[in-house]
C-alpha positions in Angstrom: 0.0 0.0 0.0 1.1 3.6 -1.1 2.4 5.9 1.9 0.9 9.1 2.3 4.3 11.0 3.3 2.4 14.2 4.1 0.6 14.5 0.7 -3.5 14.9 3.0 -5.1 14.4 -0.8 -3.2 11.2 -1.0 -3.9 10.3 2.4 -8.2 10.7 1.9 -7.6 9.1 -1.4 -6.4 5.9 0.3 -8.3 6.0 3.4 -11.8 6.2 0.6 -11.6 3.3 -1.5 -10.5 1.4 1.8 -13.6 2.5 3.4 -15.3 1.2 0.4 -14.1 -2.1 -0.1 -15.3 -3.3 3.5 -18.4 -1.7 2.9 -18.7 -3.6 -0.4 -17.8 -6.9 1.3 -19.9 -5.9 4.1 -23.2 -5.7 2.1 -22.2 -8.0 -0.2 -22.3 -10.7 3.0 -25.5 -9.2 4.2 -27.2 -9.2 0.8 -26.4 -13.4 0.8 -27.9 -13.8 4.4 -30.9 -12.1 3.5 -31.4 -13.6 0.3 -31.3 -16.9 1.8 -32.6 -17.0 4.9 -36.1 -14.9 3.4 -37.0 -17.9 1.0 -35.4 -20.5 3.4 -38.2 -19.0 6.2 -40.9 -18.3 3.8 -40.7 -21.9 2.4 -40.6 -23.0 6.5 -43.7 -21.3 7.0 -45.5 -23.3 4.3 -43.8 -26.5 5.5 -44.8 -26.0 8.4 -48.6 -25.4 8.0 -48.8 -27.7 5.6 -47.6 -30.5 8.3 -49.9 -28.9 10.7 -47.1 -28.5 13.2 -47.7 -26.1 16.5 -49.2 -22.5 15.8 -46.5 -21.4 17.7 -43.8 -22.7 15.4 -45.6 -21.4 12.2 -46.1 -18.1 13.5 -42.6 -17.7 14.7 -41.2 -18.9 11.4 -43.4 -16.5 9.1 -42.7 -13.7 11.5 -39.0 -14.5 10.9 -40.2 -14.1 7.3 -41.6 -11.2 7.4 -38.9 -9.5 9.4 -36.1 -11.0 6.9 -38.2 -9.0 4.0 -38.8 -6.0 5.9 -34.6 -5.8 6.8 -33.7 -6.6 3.0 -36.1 -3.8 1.7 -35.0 -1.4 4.7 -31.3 -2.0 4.3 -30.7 -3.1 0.6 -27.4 -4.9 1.1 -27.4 -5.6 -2.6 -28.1 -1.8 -3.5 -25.3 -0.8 -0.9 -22.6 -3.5 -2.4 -23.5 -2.1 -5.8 -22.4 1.5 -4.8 -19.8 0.6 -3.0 -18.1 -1.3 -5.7 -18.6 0.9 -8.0 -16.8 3.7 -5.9 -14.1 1.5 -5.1 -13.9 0.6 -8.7 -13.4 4.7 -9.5 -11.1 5.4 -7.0 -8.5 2.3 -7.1 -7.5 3.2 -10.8 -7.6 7.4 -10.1 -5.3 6.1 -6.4 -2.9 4.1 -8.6 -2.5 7.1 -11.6 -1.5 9.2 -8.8 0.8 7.0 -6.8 2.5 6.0 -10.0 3.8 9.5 -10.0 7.2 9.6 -8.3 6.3 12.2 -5.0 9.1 14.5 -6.8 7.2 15.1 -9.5 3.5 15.1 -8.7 2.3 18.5 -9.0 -0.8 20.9 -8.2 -2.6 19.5 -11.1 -1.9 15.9 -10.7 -3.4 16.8 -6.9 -6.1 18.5 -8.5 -7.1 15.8 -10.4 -7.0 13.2 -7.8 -9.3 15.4 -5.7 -11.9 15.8 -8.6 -12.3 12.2 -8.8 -12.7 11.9 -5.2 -15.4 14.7 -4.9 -17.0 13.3 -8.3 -17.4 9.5 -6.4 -18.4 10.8 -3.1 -21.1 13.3 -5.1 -22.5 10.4 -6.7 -22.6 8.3 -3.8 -24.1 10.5 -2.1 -26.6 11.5 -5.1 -27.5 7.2 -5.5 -27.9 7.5 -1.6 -30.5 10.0 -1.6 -32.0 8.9 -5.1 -32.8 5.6 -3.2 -34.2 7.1 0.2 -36.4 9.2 -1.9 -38.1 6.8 -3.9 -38.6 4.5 -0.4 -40.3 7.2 0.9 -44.2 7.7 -0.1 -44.8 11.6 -1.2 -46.0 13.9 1.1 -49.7 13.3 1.5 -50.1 10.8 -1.0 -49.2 6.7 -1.7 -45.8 6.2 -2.7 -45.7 4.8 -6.7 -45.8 1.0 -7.6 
C-alpha cells in the first residue's frame, strides 16, 4: 500500500476506496444472508402449516419471514454493495494514476485531479444515496408509486 508522506489528498484518497471495499464486502455478505434465509423461512412457514405442526412454530417462522423482508427492503445490502463497488472501482484506478507519479514530480494538477475524482465518487454516492431514500419514501400526503 502507497504511503501518504504528508501529501493529506493522497492520504483521503487511500483512506476512501478502503472505506469502500469493506463496505462492499460488508453488504455483499448481508445481501447473501438475506437472500437466503427470506425464501429459506418463507418456504418454512408453508412447511410448516402444511404439516400442521404447532401454531406457535408457524407463526414464529413466518414472522422471521416477514422480518427477513422487511430488513432486506429497509437496508438493501445488494443496493449498498453495488455502490460501494462501483466507488471503489473509480477510485482504485484514479489512487494508482496518482501513486504511479514519483512524489518529486507530482504537482498541483496531478493533486487536483485526484481530488476531482474523489469529490466526483463521493457526489455520486451520495446523489444514488438519496436517489434511493427518496423513492422508499411515499410523497408527502399521497401513496408512494408501484
Amino acid at each position: 500500500m502507497p504511503q501518504a508522506n504528508g501529501d493529506p489528498v493522497l492520504e483521503q484518497a487511500l483512506r476512501d476506496p478502503a472505506w469502500d471495499e469493506r463496505v462492499k464486502r460488508r453488504s455483499r455478505r448481508w445481501a447473501a444472508v438475506t437472500e437466503l434465509t427470506g425464501p429459506a423461512t418463507g418456504a418454512g412457514a408453508v412447511v410448516t402449516a402444511g404439516v400442521q405442526a404447532p401454531a406457535v412454530i408457524t407463526a414464529s417462522i413466518t414472522g422471521a419471514a416477514l422480518f427477513i423482508g422487511g430488513f432486506s427492503q429497509l437496508f438493501d445490502h445488494g443496493e449498498r454493495h453495488v455502490q460501494a463497488a462501483e466507488a471503489w472501482t473509480r477510485l482504485r484506478p484514479a489512487v494508482q494514476r496518482y501513486t504511479l507519479i514519483a512524489e518529486a514530480d507530482r504537482s498541483d494538477d496531478n493533486r487536483q485531479r485526484l481530488l476531482e475524482e474523489l469529490e466526483a465518487v463521493a457526489n455520486t454516492d451520495l446523489q444514488s444515496w438519496t436517489l434511493s431514500r427518496r423513492l422508499a419514501q411515499p410523497p408527502p400526503g399521497g401513496q408512494a408509486l408501484p
